[in-house]
VMD Tcl script that draws the C-alpha trace (Angstrom):
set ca {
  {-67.20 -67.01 -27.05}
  {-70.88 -66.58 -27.11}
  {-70.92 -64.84 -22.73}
  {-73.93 -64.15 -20.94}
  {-72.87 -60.69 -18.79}
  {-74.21 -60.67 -15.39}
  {-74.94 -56.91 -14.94}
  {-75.72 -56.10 -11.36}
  {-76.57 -52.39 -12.20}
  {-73.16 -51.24 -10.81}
  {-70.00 -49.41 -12.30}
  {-68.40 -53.08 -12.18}
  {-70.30 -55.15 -13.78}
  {-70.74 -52.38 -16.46}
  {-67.46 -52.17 -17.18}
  {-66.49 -56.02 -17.44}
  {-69.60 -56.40 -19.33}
  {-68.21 -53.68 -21.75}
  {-64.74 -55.40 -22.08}
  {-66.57 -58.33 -23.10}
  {-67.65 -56.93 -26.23}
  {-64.77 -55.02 -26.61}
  {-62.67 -58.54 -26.88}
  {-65.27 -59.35 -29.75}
  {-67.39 -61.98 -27.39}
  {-70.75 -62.68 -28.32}
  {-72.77 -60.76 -25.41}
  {-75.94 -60.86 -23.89}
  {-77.08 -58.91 -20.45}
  {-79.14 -60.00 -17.71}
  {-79.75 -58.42 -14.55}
  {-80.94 -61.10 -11.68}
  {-84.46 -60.26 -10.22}
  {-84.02 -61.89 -6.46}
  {-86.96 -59.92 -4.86}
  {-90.69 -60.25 -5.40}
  {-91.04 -56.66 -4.03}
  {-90.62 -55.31 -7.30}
  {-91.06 -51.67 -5.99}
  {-88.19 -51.92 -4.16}
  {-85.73 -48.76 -4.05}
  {-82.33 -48.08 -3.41}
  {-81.14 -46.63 -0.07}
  {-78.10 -44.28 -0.42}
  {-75.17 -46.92 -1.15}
  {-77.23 -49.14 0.80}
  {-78.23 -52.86 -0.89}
  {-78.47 -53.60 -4.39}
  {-80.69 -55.69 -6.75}
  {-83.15 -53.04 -6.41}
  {-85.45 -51.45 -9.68}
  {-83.40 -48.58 -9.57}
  {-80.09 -51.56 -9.82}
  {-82.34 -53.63 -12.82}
  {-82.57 -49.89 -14.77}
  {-78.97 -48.78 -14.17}
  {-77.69 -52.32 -16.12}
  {-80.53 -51.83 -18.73}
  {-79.03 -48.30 -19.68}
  {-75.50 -49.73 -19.99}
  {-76.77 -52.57 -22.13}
  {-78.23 -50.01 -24.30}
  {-74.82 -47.93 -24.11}
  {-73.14 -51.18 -25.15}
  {-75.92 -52.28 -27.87}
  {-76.47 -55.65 -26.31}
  {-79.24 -57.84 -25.92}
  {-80.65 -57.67 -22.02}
  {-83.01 -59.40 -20.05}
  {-84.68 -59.60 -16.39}
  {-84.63 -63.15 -15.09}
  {-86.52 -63.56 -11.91}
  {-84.36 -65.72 -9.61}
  {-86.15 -64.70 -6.15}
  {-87.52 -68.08 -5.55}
  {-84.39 -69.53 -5.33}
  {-82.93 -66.57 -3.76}
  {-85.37 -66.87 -0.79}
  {-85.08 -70.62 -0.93}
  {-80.75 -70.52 -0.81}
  {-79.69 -67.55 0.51}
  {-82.23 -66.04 2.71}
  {-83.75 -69.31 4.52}
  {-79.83 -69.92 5.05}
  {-79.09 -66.86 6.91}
  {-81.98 -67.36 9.00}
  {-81.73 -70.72 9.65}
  {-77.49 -69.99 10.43}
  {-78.61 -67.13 12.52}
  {-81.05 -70.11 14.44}
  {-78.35 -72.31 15.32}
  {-76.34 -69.61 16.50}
  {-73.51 -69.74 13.59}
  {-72.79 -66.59 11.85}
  {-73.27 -66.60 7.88}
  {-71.96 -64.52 4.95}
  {-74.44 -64.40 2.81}
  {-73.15 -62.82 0.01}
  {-70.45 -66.17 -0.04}
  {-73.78 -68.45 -0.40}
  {-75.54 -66.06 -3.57}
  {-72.02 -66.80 -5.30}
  {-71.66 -70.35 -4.80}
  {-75.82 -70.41 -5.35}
  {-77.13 -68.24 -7.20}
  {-74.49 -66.11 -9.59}
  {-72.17 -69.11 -10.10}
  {-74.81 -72.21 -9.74}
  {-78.51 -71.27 -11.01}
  {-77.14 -68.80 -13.13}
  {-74.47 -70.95 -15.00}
  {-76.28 -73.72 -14.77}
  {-78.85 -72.03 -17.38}
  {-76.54 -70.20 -19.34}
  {-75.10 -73.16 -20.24}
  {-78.12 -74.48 -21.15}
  {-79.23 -71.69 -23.41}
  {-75.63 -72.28 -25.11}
  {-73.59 -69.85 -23.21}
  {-69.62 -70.74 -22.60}
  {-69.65 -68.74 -20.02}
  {-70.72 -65.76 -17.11}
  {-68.93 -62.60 -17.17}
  {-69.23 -60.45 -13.67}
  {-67.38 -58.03 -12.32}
  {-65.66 -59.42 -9.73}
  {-62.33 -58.68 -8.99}
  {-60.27 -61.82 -9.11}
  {-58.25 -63.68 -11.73}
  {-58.12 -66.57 -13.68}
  {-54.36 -68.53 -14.58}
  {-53.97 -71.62 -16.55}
  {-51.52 -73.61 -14.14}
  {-49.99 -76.77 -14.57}
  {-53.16 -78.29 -13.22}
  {-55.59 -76.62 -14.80}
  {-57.46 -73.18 -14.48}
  {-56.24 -71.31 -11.08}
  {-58.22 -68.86 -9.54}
  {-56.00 -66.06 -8.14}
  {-56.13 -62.82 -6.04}
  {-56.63 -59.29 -8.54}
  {-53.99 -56.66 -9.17}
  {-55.80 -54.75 -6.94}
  {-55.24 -56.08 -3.15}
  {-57.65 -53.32 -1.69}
  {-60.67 -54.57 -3.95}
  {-59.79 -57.93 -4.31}
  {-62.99 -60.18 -4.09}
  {-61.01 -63.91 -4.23}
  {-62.24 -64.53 -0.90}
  {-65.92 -64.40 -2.03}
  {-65.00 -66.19 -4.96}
  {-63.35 -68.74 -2.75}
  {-66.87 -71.34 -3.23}
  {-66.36 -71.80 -6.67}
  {-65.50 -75.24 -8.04}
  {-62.84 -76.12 -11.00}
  {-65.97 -76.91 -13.07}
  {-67.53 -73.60 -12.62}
  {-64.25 -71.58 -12.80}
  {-64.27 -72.89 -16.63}
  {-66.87 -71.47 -17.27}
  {-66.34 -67.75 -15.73}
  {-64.62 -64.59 -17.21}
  {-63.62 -61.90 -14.99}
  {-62.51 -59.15 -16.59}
  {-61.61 -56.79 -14.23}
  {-58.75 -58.92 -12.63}
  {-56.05 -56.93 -13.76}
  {-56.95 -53.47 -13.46}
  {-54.88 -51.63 -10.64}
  {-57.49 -49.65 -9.23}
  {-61.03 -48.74 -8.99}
  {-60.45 -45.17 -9.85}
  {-59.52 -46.55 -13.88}
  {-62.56 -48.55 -13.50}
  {-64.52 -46.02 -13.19}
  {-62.91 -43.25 -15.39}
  {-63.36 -46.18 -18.14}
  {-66.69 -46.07 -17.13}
  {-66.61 -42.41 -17.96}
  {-65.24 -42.37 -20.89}
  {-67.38 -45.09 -22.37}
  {-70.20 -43.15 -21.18}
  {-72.03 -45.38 -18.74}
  {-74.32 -43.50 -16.71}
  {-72.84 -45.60 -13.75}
  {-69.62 -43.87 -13.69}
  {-69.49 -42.42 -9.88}
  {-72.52 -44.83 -8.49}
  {-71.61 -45.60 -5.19}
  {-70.49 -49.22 -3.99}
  {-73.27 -50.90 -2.11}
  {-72.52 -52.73 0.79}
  {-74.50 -54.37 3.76}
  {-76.94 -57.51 3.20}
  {-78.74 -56.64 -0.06}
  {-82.17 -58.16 1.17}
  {-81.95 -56.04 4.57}
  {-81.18 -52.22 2.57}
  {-82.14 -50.49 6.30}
  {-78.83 -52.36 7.73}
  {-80.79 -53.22 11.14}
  {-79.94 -57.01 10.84}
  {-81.35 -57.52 14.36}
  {-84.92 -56.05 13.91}
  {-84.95 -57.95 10.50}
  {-84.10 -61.41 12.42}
  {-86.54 -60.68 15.38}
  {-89.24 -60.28 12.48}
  {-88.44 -63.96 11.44}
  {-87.28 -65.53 14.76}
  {-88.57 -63.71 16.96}
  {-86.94 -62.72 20.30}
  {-86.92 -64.76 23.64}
  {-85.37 -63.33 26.78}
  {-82.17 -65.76 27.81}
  {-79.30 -65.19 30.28}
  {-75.80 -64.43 29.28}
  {-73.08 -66.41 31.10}
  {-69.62 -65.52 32.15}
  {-66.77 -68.87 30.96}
  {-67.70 -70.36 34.39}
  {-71.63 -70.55 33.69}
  {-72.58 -67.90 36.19}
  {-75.33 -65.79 35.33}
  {-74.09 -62.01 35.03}
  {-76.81 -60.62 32.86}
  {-79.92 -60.94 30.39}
  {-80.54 -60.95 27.04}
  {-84.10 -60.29 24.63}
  {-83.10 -62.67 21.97}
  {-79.50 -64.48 21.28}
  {-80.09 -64.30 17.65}
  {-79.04 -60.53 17.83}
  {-75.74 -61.19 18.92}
  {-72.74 -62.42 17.63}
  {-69.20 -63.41 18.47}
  {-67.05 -60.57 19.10}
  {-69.98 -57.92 19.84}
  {-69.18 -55.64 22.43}
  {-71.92 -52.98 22.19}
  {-75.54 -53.75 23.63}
  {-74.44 -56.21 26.22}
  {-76.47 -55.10 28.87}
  {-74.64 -56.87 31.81}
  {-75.10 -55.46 35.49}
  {-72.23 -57.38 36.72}
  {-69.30 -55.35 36.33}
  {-65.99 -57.93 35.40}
  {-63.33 -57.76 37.93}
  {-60.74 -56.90 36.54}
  {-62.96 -53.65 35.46}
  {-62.33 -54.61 31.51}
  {-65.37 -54.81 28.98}
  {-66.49 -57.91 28.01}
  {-67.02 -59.18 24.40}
  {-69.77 -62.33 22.97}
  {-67.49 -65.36 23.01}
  {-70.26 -67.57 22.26}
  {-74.28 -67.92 21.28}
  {-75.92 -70.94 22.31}
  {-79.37 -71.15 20.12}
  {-80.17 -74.44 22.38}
  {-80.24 -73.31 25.93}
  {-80.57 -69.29 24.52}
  {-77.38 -68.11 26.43}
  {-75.11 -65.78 24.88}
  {-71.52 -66.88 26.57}
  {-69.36 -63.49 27.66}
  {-65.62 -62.69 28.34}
  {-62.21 -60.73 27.62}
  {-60.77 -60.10 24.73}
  {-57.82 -62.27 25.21}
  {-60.80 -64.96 25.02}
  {-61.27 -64.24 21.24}
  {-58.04 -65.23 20.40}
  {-58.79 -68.87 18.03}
  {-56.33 -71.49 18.11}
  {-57.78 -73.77 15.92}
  {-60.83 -74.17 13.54}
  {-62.19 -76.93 11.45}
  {-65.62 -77.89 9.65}
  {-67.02 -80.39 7.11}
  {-68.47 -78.49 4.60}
  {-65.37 -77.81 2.11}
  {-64.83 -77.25 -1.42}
  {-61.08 -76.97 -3.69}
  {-61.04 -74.15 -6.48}
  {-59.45 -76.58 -8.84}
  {-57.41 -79.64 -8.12}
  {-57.59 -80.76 -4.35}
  {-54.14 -80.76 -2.19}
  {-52.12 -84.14 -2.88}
  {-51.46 -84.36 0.47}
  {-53.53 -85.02 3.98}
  {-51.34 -82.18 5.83}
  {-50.09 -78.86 3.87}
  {-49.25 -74.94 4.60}
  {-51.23 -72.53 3.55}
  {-52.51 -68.98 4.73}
  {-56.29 -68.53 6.04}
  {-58.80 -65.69 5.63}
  {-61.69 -65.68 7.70}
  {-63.07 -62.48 6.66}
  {-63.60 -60.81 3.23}
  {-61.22 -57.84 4.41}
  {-59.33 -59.36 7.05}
  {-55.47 -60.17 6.30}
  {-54.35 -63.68 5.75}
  {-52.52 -66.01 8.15}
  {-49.95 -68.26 7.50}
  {-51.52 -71.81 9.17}
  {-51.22 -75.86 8.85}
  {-54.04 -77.68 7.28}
  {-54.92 -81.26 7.61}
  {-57.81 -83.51 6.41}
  {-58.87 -86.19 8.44}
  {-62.22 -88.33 8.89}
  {-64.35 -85.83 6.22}
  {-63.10 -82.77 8.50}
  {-60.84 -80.14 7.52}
  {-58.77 -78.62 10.30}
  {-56.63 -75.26 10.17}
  {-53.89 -73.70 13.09}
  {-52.75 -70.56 12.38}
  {-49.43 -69.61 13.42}
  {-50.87 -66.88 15.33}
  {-54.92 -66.79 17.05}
  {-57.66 -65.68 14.53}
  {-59.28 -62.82 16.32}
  {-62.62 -63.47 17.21}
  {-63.82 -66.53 14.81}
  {-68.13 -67.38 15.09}
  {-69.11 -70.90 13.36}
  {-70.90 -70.04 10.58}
  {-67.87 -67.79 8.94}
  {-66.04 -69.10 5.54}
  {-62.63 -69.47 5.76}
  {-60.79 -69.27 2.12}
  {-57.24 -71.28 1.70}
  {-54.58 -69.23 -0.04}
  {-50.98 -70.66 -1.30}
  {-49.93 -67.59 -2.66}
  {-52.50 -65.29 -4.21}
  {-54.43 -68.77 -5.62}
  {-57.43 -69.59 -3.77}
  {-57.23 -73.52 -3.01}
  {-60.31 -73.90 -1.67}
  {-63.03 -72.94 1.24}
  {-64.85 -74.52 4.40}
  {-67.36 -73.42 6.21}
  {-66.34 -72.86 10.34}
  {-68.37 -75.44 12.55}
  {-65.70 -75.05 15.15}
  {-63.33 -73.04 16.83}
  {-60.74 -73.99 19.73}
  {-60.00 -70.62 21.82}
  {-56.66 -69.99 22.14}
  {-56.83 -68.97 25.88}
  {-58.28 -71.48 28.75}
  {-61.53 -70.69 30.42}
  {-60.12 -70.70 34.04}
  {-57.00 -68.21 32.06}
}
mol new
graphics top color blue
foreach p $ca { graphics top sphere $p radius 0.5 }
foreach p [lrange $ca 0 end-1] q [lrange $ca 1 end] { graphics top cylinder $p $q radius 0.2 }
display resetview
C-alpha cells in the first residue's frame, strides 16, 4: 500500500511510521503545520506541533529514508478546532479539542488529500486497533489499556477507518515502544509525552479564553437561584471545578461546593455538593457509528465520558434524531460539551457529543 505517515514529531508516530516501511508499504512523511507562529517552541512536555515537533519527525524520516514534507494546515486548524473551543467555551459547554483535530483535521483534511494524491491510507500512531468483523472493519481498544487512545478515535466514521493503519495497536506497552525506538535509532527515543491543549503550551486555559472572550463579572447561584457569590468571567469555569470559587457564603452543611452548571446567557455559574454531580442521564444530537450503526432503537452498551475515565455499563436509545444514554450507576460530574464514546466490548460503536445531562440528585435533595 502506497501510506502517507502522519509524523507528529513524537516517539509514536516515529515508530508506527517505521513499521510501515518495515511491512514493505510505500511511505511518505508529513508533519502537519497548524500554527502560523512558525517560531513557536516547545515547553517542557508541554504542547506539540511546535518547530522543535516539525524537526524531531524530519530526523526520523531521514532515519527511515523516506520522503517528508511540511503541509501547512493552520487555516483550517484555526477555522475547526480553535474557533470551536472558543465558541464551546461561549455557550458554556465544555470541548475536547483534541476529539475535534481527529475527526477534522488528522482523519478529515488530512485523508481527504491523501487520497487525492493517491494514498490508500494515513498511518499515525495512535493506539487503537483495527478487526475485520462480520460487518466490516471494527475499530477496537489496544493491547495496552493504560495508553489506549479508542476513545479519541471514537469520531471516526466506517469510511475513514478504511482508510487508516495503526500500527501500534498491539504492542503491550509504551516502554517496547520506545526501546524500539532505541534500537532503530530515532533520536525520539525518551521524548516526553505532551499533553495539555497544543495551541495553549503555557496550560493557563483561562487567561487564554479571557484574551478571546473576554471576562464579565456575573453572580454564581446556589440550586435555589440565590445569589451566594461573584464571578469575573463564567467562561473560566467549568463543571466540577472546585478551586477558585470565591463564594462568601459559607454552605450549611459546612461542605465545599463544586460548579454544577455555567450559564453563558444570563453569566451565572450554578454551585452545589458533590452528591449534585452525580449524572443520571445524558443525551445529544450530534452522533456518529465507527462502522455499521446498531440494528436496533434501544441496546446495552458501556459509556466513556472522558479519555481516561473507566467505562460504564448503560442503556442507549435513539429517538427523534437524539441519542440518549443511562448508566447503571451516575457519571461523575458530566459538562455539555464532553464526547461520550459507545463501547460493546473493546469495539468503539460510535460517539455523541453531550448537549444534556439529567443530575442524578433533585435540587431541593
Amino acid at each position: 500500500m502506497r501510506i502517507l505517515a502522519a509524523m507528529s514529531g513524537g516517539v509514536d508516530s516515529a515508530v508506527a511510521a517505521a513499521r510501515a516501511v518495515e511491512a514493505g508499504h510505500d511511505v511518505v512523511g508529513v508533519h502537519l503545520a497548524l500554527s502560523r507562529a512558525g517560531g513557536t517552541l516547545r515547553t517542557g512536555s508541554r504542547g506539540c506541533c511546535t518547530i522543535e515537533d516539525a524537526m524531531d519527525a524530519r530526523r526520523a524520516a531521514d532515519r527511515l529514508g523516506i520522503p517528508f514534507y511540511v503541509w501547512d494546515f493552520s487555516e483550517r486548524f484555526r477555522d475547526d478546532v480553535i474557533a470551536d473551543f472558543v465558541a464551546e467555551y461561549q455557550a458554556g459547554r465544555t470541548p475536547n479539542p483534541c476529539m475535534r483535530c481527529n475527526e477534522k483535521i488528522k482523519f478529515a483534511a488530512l485523508l481527504e488529500r491523501a487520497l487525492e494524491l493517491g494514498f490508500d491510507a494515513v498511518c499515525t500512531g495512535h493506539y487503537a486497533t483495527l478487526v475485520d468483523g462480520a460487518d466490516g472493519l471494527e475499530l477496537h481498544r489496544a493491547s495496552d489499556a493504560a495508553k489506549d487512545q479508542s476513545y479519541v478515535l471514537g469520531v471516526l466514521t466506517a469510511d475513514q477507518l478504511a482508510h487508516t493503519y495503526f500500527p501500534l495497536g498491539a504492542t503491550p506497552s509504551k516502554t517496547l515502544v520506545r526501546a524500539e525506538a532505541e534500537a532503530r535509532g530515532l533520536s525520539v527515543a525518551q521524548k516526553p509525552d505532551s499533553h495539555d491543549i497544543c495551541f495553549i503550551p503555557d496550560g493557563d486555559t483561562r487567561g487564554w479564553l479571557a484574551d478571546r472572550v473576554g471576562a464579565e463579572a456575573g453572580d454564581i447561584l446556589d440550586r435555589s437561584g440565590a445569589v451566594i457569590g461573584s464571578h469575573e468571567g463564567a467562561h473560566a469555569f467549568t463543571v466540577g471545578q472546585r478551586r477558585g470559587l470565591k463564594i462568601g457564603t459559607p454552605a450549611s452543611d459546612g461542605k465545599p461546593r463544586f460548579v454544577l452548571e455555567v450559564r453563558p446567557v444570563s453569566n451565572t455559574v450554578v454551585v452545589g455538593p458533590k452528591e449534585a454531580l452525580a449524572t443520571a442521564e445524558i443525551s445529544g444530537e450530534r452522533f456518529t457509528w465507527a462502522g455499521r450503526a446498531p440494528e436496533e432503537a434501544e441496546f446495552d452498551c458501556h459509556a466513556q465520558i472522558r479519555a481516561h475515565s473507566d467505562p460504564v455499563p448503560a442503556r442507549a436509545s435513539i429517538g427523534d434524531g437524539v441519542l440518549t444514554v443511562v448508566p447503571e450507576t451516575p457519571f461523575d460530574g458530566v459538562a455539555p460539551g464532553q464526547t461520550a464514546v459507545l463501547y460493546v466490548g473493546t469495539r468503539v460503536l460510535g460517539q455523541f457529543t453531550i448537549d444534556r445531562t439529567v443530575s442524578a440528585v433533585p435540587v431541593d435533595a
